[in-house]
C-alpha positions as CSV (number, residue, x, y, z in Angstrom):
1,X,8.7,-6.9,-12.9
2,X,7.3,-7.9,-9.1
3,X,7.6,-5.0,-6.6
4,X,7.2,-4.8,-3.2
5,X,6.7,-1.7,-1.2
6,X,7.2,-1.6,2.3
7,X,5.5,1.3,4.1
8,X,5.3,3.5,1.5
9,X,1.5,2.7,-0.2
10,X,1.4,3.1,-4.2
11,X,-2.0,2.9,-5.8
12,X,-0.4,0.5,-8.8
13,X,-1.6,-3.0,-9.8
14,X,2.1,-3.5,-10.3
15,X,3.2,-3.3,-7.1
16,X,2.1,-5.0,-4.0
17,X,1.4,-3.0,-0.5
18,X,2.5,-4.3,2.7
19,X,4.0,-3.5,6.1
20,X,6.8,-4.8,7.6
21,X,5.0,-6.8,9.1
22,X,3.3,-9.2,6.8
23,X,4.6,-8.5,3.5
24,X,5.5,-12.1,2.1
25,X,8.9,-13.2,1.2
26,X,10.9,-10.1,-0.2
27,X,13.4,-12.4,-2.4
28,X,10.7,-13.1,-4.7
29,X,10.4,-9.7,-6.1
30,X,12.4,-8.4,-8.4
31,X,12.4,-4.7,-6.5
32,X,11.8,-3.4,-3.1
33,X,11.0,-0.2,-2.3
34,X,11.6,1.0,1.7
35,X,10.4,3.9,3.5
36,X,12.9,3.7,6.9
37,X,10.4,6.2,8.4
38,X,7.4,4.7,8.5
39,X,9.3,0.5,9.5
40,X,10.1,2.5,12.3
41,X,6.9,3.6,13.4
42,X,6.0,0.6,12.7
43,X,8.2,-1.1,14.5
44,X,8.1,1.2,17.9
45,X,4.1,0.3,17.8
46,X,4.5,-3.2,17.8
47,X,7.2,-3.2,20.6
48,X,4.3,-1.1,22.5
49,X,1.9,-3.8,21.5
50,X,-0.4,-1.7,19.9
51,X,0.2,-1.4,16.1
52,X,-2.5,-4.5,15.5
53,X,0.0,-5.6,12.5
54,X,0.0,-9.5,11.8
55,X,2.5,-11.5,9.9
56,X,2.0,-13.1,6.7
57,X,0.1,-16.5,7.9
58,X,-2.1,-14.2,10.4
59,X,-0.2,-14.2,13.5
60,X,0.0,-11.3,15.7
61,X,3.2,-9.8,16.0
62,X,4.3,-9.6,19.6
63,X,7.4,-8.0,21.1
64,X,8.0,-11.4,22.8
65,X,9.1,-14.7,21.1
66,X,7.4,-16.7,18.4
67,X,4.7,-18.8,19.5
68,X,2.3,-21.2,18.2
69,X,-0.3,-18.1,18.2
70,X,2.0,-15.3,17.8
71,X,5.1,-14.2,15.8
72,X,7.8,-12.5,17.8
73,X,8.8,-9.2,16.5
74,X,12.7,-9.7,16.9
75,X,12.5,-13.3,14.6
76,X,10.3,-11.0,12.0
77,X,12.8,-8.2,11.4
78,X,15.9,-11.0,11.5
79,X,13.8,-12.5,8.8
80,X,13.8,-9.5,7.0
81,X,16.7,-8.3,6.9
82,X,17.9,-12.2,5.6
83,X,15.4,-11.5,2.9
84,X,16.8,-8.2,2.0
85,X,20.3,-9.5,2.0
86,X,18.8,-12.0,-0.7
87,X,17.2,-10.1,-2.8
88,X,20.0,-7.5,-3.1
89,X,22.9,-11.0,-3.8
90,X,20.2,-12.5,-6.8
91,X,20.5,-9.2,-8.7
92,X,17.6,-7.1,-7.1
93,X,17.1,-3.6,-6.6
94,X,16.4,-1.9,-3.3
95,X,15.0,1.6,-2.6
96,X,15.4,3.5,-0.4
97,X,13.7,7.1,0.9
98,X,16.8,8.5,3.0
99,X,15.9,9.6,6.6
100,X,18.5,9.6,9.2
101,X,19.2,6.5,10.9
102,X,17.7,6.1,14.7
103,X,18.0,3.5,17.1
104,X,15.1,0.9,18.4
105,X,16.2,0.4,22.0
106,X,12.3,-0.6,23.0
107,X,12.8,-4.3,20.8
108,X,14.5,-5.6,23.3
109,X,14.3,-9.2,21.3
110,X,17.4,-7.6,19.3
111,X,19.4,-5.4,21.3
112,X,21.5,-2.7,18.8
113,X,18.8,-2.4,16.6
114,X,18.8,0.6,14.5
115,X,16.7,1.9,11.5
116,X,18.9,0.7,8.9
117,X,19.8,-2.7,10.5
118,X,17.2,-4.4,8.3
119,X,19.4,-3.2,4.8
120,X,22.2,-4.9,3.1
121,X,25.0,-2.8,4.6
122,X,27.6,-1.0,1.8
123,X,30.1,-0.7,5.1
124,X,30.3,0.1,8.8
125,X,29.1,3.7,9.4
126,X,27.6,4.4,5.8
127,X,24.0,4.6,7.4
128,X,25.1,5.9,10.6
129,X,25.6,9.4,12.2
130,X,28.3,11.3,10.9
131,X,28.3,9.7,7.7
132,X,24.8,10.0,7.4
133,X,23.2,13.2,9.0
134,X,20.0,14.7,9.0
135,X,19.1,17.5,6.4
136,X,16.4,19.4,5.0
137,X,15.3,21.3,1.8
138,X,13.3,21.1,-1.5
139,X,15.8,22.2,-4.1
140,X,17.7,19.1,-5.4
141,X,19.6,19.0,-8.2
142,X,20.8,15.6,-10.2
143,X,24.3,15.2,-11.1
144,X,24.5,11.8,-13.1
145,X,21.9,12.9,-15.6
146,X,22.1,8.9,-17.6
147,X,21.2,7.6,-14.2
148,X,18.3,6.5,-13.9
149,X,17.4,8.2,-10.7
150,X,17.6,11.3,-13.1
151,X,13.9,11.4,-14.7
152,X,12.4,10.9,-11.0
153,X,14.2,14.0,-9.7
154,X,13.0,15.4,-12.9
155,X,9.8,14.9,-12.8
156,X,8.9,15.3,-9.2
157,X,10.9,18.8,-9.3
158,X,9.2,20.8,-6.5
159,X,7.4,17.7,-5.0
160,X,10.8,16.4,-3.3
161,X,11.9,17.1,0.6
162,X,15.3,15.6,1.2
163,X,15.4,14.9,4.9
164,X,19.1,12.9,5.1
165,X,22.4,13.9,3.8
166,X,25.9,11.7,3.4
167,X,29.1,13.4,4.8
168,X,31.7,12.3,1.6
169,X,34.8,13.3,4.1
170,X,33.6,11.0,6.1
171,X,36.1,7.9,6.1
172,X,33.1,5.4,6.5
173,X,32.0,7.4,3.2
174,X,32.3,3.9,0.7
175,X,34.5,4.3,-1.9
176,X,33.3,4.1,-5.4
177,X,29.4,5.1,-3.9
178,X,27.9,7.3,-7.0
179,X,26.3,10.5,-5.9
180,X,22.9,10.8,-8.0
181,X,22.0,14.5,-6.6
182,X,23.2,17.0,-4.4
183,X,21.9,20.1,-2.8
184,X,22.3,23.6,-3.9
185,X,25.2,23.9,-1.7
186,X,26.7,20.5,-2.9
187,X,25.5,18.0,-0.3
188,X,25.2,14.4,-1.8
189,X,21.2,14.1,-1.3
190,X,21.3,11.0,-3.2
191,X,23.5,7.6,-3.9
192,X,24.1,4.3,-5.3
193,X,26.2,1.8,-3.5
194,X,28.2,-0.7,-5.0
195,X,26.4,-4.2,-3.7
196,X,27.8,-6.8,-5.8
197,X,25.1,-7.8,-8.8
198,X,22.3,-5.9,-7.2
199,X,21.7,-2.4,-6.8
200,X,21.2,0.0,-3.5
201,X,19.7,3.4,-4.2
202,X,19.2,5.8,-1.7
203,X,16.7,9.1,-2.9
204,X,14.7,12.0,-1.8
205,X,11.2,11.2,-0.5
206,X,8.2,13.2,-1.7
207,X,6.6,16.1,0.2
208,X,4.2,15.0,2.0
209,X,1.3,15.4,1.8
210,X,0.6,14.6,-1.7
211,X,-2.4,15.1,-3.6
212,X,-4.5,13.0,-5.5
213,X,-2.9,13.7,-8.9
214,X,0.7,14.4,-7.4
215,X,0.4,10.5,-5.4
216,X,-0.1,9.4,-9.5
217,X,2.9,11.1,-10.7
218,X,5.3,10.0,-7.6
219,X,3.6,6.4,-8.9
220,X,4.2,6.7,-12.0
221,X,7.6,8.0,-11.8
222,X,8.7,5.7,-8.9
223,X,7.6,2.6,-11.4
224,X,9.7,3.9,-14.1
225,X,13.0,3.9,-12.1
226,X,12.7,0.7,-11.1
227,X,11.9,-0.5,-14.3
228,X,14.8,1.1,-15.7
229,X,16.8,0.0,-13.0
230,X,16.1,-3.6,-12.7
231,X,16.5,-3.8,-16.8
232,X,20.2,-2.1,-16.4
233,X,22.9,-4.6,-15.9
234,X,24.8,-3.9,-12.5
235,X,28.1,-5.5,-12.9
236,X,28.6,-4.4,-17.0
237,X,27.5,-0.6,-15.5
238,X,31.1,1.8,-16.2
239,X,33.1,3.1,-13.3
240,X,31.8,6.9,-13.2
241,X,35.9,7.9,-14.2
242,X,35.8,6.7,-17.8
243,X,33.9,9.4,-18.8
244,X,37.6,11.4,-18.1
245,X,39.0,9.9,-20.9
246,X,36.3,10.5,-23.6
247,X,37.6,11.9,-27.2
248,X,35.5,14.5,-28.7
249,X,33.7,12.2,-30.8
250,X,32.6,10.1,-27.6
251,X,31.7,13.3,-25.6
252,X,29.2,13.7,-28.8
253,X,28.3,10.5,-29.0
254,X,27.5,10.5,-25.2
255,X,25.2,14.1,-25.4
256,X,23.1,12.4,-28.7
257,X,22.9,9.7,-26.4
258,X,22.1,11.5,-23.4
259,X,19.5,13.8,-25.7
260,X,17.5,10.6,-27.1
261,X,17.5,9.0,-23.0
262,X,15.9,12.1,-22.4
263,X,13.4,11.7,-25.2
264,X,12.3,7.7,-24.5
265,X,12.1,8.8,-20.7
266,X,9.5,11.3,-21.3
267,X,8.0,8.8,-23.3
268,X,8.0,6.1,-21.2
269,X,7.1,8.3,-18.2
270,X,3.5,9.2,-20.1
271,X,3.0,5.9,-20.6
272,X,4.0,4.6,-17.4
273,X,1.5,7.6,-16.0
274,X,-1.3,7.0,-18.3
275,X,-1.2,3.2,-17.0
276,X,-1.2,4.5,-13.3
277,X,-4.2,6.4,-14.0
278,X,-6.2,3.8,-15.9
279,X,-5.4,1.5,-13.3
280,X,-6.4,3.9,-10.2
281,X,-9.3,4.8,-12.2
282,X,-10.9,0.8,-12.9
283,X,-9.5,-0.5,-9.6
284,X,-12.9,-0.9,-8.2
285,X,-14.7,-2.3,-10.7
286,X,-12.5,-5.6,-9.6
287,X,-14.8,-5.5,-6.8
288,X,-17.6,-6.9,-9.4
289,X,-15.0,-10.1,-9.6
290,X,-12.3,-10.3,-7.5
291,X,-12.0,-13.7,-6.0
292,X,-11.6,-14.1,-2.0
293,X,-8.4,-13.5,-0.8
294,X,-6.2,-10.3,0.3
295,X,-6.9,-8.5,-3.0
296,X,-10.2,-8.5,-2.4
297,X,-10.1,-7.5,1.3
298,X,-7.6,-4.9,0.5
299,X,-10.4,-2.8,-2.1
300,X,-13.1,-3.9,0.0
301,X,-11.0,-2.0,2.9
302,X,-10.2,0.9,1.1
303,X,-13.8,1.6,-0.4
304,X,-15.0,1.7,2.8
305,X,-12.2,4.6,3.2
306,X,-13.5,6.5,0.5
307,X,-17.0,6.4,1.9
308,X,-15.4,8.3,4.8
309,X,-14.5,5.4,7.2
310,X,-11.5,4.9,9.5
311,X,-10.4,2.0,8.6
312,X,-8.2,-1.1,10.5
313,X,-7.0,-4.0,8.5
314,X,-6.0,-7.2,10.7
315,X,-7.5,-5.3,13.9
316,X,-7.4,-7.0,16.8
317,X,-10.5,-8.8,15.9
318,X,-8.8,-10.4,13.4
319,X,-10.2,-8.9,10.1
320,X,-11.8,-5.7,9.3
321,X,-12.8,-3.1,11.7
322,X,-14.6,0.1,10.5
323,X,-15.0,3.3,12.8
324,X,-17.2,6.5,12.3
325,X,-16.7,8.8,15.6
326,X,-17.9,6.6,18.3
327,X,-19.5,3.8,16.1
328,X,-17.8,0.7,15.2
329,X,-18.1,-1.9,12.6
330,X,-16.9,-5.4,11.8
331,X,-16.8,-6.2,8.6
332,X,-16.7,-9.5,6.8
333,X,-15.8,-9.9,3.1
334,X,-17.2,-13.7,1.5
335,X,-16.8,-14.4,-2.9
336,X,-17.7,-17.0,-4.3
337,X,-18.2,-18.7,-8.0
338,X,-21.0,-20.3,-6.6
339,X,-23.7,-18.5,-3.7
340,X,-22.7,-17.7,-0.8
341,X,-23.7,-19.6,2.5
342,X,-24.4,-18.4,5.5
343,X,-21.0,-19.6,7.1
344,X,-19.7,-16.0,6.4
345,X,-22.5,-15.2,9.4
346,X,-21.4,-17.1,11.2
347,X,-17.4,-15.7,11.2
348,X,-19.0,-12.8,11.8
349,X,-21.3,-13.1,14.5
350,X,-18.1,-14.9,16.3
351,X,-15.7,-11.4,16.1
352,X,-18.9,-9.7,17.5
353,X,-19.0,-11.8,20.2
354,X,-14.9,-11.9,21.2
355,X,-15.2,-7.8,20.9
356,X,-18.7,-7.7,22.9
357,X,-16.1,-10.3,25.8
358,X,-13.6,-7.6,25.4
359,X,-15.3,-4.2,25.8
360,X,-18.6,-4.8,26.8
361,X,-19.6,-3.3,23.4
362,X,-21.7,-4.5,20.3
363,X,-20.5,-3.6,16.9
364,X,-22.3,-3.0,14.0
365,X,-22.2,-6.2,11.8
366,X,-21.6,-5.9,7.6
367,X,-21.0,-8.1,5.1
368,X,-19.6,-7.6,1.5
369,X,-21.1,-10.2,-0.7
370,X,-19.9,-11.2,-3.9
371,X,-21.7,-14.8,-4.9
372,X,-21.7,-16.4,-8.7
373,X,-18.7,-13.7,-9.4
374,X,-17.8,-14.9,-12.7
375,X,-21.3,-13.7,-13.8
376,X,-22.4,-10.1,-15.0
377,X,-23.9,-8.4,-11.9
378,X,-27.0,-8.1,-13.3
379,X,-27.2,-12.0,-14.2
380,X,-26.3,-13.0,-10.4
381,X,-30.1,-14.8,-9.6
382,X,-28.7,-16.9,-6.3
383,X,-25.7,-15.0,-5.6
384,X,-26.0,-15.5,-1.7
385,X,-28.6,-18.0,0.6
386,X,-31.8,-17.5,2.1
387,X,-30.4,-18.7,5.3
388,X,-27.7,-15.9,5.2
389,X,-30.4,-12.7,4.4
390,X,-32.6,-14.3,7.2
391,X,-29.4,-14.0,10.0
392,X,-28.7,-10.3,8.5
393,X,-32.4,-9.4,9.1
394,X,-32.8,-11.0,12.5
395,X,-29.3,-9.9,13.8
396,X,-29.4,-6.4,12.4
397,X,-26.0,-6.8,10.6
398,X,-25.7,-5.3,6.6
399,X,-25.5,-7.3,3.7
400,X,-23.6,-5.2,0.8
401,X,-23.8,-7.1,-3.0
402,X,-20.6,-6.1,-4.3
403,X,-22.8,-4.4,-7.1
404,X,-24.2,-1.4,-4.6
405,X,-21.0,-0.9,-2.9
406,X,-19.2,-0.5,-6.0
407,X,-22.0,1.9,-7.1
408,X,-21.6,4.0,-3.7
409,X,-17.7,4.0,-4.3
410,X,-18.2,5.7,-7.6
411,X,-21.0,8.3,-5.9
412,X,-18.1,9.1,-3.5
413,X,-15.3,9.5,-6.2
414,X,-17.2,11.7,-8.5
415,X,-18.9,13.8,-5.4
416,X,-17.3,13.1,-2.3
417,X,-19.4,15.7,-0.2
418,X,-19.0,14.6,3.2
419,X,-22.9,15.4,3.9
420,X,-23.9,12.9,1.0
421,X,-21.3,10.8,2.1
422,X,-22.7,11.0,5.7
423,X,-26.1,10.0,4.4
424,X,-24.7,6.7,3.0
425,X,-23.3,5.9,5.9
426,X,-26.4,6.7,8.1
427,X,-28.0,4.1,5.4
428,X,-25.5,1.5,6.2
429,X,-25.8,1.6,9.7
430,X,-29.5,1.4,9.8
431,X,-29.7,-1.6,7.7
432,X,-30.8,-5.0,8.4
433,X,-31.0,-7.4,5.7
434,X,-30.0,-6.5,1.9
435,X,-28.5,-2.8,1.3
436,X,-29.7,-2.0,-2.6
437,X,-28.6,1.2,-4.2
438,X,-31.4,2.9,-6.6
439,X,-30.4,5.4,-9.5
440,X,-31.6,8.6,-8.4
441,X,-34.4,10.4,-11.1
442,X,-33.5,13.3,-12.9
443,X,-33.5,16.3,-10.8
444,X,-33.7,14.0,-7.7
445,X,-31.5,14.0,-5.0
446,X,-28.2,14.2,-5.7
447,X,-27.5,11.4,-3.2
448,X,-27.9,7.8,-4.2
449,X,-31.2,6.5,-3.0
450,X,-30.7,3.5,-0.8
451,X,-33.2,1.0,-0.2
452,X,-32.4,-1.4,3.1
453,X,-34.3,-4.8,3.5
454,X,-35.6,-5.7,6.6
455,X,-36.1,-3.9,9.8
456,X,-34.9,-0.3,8.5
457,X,-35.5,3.4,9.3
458,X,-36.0,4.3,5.5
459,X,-37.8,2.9,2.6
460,X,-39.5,-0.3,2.0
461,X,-38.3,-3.9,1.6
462,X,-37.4,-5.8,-2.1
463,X,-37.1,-9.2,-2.2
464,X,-33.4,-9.3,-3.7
465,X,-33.1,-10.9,-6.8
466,X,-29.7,-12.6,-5.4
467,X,-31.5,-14.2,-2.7
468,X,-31.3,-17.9,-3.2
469,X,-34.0,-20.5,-1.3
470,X,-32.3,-23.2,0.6
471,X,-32.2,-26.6,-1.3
């Protein structure tokens, strides 16, 4: 199963992150999920021009038209909601965390525009004020308990906020639309519309914000409802009536049936959990081989997070930008199977410059390094150039082997003490040359010891073992 999620970030290996902006094609995946609230913030910032979001091939977005160097923001969100449309008609499954709808009146490049413009629509005025009103309140209760939809109400009991509910009186209120949950006093919090072979589910988003462990069990459980509703067949599901016409022995075939669901969900929910962990809990180590690419960037991006970075992916620069209170950072991520040349330099040193044109200031250079990657770590004798470690030295910028920033990421996930954390990040910015990370001594300081080569405020200089001679 290939799903997409748009705005709404899941630490799974099994789905892919993206923004509105430059998510690839959605008819390739099997499910989407959609947070409306945070497209339109989205949205809104790049109509202001300054959400820094690019599309797929690298383009900034721009309220204006396409170009040859930009993408214009009202062709993107036609393009969406075409691919939507598509992925919905082949069979697909589309999810959707229900907010109330709002209008865009600042994308002037498609005049009407509301929130739920972008969705397959299930009929005029079903995602629209009064059919669709705003609403608030934790206690949700499922009413179609072989749905689906069931074991994620279920399991996030407690952790849910609906924000939306559907007026049913309402005559834009589709016929046949199956309400999955309503709220204590009986307002539909949650439906499925009838879309032809594909499948358009609207549900309660989580209570933000989540913790650490909660953000795992939303994953976990989010994941299992799709699985469960891509692997259902829409057009064989029976209309919700039938069930009036059961004899006794079908209403007891239905609760054995209903009793064993129950059963195989829990099961397949630990399972579905225990993968999410496993999965959060290695992710960095793909650091150690991860070939170039968007991957790579992305756990690059959010290790630098974890070492207490704000961090900007496809900043104005064009790549990485990293920020700790008034210092700034570009950062440049190069892999290889072979070493590494100095060409990633020399990207580099080019943002610094463009930025230095633009504000009359000079970041802080840093490059993640991962040369002869299909190699252990420890085996990597030439994994970037001479040539390279001589630029870093001379031009003050860090040069991070994979190996030590993966180390530092597991310092900060087993004791993220902002003080340590501080201290790494004090390393980082006074380094010039090669950043190596030391195993502290027992009873030492608690805080990896890091040794920078070059012109540094702290230890000595090692001649890396990676470093390879030119020729």
């Amino acid at each position: 199963m290939r799903v997409v999620s748009i705005g709404c970030p899941l630490p799974s290996p099994m789905v892919d992150n993206h923004s509105i902006a430059n998510a690839p094609s959605l008819f390739d995946y099997d499910a989407c999920i959609f947070e409306p609230r945070a497209v339109s913030e989205q949205i809104e910032g790049l109509a202001a021009g300054d959400a820094g979001l690019r599309s797929a091939d690298g383009r900034p977005v721009q309220a204006g038209a396409s170009g040859a160097f930009a993408f214009g923001l009202g062709e993107l969100l036609e393009q969406r909601r075409f691919e939507l449309q598509q992925l919905v008609e082949r069979g697909g499954v589309l999810l959707v965390f229900a907010h109330p709808n709002i209008s865009h009146p600042s994308v002037s490049s498609m005049p009407g525009l509301e929130r739920y413009t972008l969705l397959p629509s299930p009929g005029p005025g079903a995602l629209r004020w009064p059919t669709l009103r705003a609403g608030d309140g934790k206690e949700i209760r499922a009413t179609a308990p072989q749905h689906p939809l069931a074991g994620y109400l279920d399991e996030l009991s407690g952790r849910l906020r609906y924000r939306a509910v559907w007026q049913e009186r309402s005559p834009d209120f589709p016929k046949n639309t199956q309400v999955l949950a309503r709220s204590v006093g009986g307002a539909a919090l949650a439906v499925e519309f009838e879309l032809g072979a594909g499948r358009l589910v609207f549900a309660p988003p989580p209570q933000e914000p989540l913790s650490t462990a909660d953000r795992k069990r939303f994953t976990a459980s989010v994941l299992e409802l799709l699985t469960r509703l891509v692997d259902e067949d829409g057009a064989g599901r029976e209309p919700v009536w039938v069930a009036k016409y059961d004899t006794e022995p079908i209403a007891a075939a239905r609760e054995a049936l209903t009793a064993a669901t129950a059963e195989l969900r829990e099961a397949e929910r630990r399972e579905t959990e225990t993968r999410a962990t496993l999965a959060e809990t290695a992710r960095f180590s793909e650091l150690l081989w991860r070939p170039a690419g968007a991957k790579l960037s992305t756990l690059t991006a959010d290790a630098f997070r974890l070492l207490g970075y704000e961090v900007l992916e496809n900043g104005v620069s064009g790549g990485i930008e990293l920020s700790e209170g008034k210092e700034t950072a570009l950062l440049e991520v190069a892999a290889s199977e072979q070493t590494v040349s100095e060409q990633v330099y020399l990207t580099l040193q080019r943002r610094i410059e463009e930025q230095f044109l633009r504000r009359q200031q000079r970041p802080k250079g840093i490059i993640v390094v991962s040369g002869q990657r299909d190699l252990d770590p420890n085996m990597r004798r030439q994994a970037w150039s001479r040539p390279l470690v001589n630029a870093c030295e001379t031009f003050n910028y860090a040069l991070i082997p994979v190996a030590a920033l993966y180390e530092l990421v597991n310092f900060a996930i087993e004791d993220p003490d902002p003080e340590g954390l501080a201290e790494l990040r004090a390393s980082i910015r006074e380094t010039a040359g090669v950043l190596e990370v030391e195993e502290p001594e027992p009873e030492a300081l608690e805080t990896p010891s890091v040794v920078e080569n070059g012109r540094a405020a702290t230890p000595v200089a090692e001649e890396p073992e990676g470093a390879a001679e030119p020729g």
